[in-house]
matplotlib code that plots the C-alpha trace (Angstrom):
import matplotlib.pyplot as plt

x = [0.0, 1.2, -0.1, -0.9, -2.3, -4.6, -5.6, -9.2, -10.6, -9.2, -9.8, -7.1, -7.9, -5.5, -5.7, -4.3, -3.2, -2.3, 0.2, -1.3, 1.1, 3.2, 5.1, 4.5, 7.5, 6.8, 7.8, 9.6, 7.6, 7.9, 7.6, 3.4, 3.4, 3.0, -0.6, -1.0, -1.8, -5.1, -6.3, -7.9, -11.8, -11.8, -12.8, -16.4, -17.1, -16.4, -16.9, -14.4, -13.4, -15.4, -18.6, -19.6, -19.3, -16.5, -17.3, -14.1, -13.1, -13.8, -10.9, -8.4, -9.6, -10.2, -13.5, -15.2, -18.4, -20.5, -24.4, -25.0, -23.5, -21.6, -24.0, -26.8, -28.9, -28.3, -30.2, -28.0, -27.8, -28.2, -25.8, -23.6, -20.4, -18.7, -16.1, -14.2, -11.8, -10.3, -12.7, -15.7, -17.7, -18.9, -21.3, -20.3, -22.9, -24.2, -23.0, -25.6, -28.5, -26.8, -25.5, -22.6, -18.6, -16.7, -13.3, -12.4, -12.6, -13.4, -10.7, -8.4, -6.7, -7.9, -6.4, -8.4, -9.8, -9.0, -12.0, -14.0, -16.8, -18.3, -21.8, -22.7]
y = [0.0, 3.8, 6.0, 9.7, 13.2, 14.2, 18.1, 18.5, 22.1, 23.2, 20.3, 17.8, 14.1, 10.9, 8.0, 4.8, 3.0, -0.7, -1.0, -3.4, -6.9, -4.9, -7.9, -8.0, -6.0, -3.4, -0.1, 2.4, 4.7, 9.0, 11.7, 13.6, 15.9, 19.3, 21.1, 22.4, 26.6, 27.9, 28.8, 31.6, 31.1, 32.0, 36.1, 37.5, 39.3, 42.6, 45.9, 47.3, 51.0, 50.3, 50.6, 47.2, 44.0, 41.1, 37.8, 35.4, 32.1, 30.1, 27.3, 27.7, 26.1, 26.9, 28.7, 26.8, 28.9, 31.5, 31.4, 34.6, 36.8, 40.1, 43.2, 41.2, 42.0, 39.0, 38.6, 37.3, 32.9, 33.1, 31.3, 33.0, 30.8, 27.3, 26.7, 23.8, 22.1, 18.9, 17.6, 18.8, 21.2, 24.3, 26.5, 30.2, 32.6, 36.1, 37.7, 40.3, 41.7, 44.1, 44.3, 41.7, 42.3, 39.5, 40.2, 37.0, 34.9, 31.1, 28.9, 31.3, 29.8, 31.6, 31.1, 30.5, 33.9, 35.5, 38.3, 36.7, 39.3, 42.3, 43.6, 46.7]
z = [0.0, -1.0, 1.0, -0.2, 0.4, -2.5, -2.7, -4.8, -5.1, -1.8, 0.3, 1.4, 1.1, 2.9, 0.7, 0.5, -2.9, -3.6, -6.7, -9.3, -9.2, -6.3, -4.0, -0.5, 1.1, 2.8, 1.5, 4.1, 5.1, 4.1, 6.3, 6.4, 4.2, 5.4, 5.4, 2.5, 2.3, 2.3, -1.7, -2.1, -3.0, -7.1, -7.4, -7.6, -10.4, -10.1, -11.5, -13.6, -15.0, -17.8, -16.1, -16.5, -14.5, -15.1, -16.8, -15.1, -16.2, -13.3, -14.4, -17.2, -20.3, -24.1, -25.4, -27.2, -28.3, -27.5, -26.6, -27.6, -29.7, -29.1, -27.7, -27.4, -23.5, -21.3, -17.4, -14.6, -14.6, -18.7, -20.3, -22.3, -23.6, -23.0, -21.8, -22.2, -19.0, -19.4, -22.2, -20.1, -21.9, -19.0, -19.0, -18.3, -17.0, -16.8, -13.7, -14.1, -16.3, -19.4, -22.7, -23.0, -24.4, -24.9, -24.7, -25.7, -29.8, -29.6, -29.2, -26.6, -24.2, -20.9, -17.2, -13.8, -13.0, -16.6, -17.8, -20.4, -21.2, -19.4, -19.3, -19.0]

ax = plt.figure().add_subplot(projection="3d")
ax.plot(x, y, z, "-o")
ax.set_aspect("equal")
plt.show()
């Protein structure tokens, strides 16, 4: 048996792993590993100079398409693009009600936390 520490959103997990075809002997056992450092909870959206409110990428991933198209009005919880994360496709929503800007083309590349739109 391996034993590990698995982090998953935030959240620290101990789990214990038998190799596949592994012999009996014992392996010598490691050190815990340390606690691992709070993360900080992903950003609200917030409002920027432009006058409008942010649209973040809640994981990095690619965009994939857009549900509606540039300028159109949008209400808070529509959904406005996809997002795609490790071959899951996600749905990105309004953060408010507005006129929506994407500031983003399909098929960028976009980071954890990266503005994808803003409505104003």
């Amino acid at each position: 048996m391996r034993k590990f520490n698995v982090n998953v959103n935030g959240k620290s997990y101990y789990v214990e792993i038998e190799e596949a075809g592994a012999s009996s002997a014992p392996i010598a056992a490691s050190a815990p590993a340390p606690a691992p450092a709070p993360v900080a909870a992903p950003a609200p959206a917030v409002n920027v100079n432009a006058g409008g409110t942010a649209v973040t990428a809640p994981m990095p991933g690619q965009v994939l398409d857009f549900a509606v198209s540039n300028g159109a009005t949008v209400k808070k919880g529509d959904k406005v693009l996809i997002l795609e994360a490790m071959k899951m496709e996600n749905e990105i929503v309004a953060s408010a009600d507005g006129v929506i800007t994407f500031a983003v083309k399909k098929g960028d590349s976009v980071e954890s936390g990266a503005t994808l739109a803003y409505i104003k």
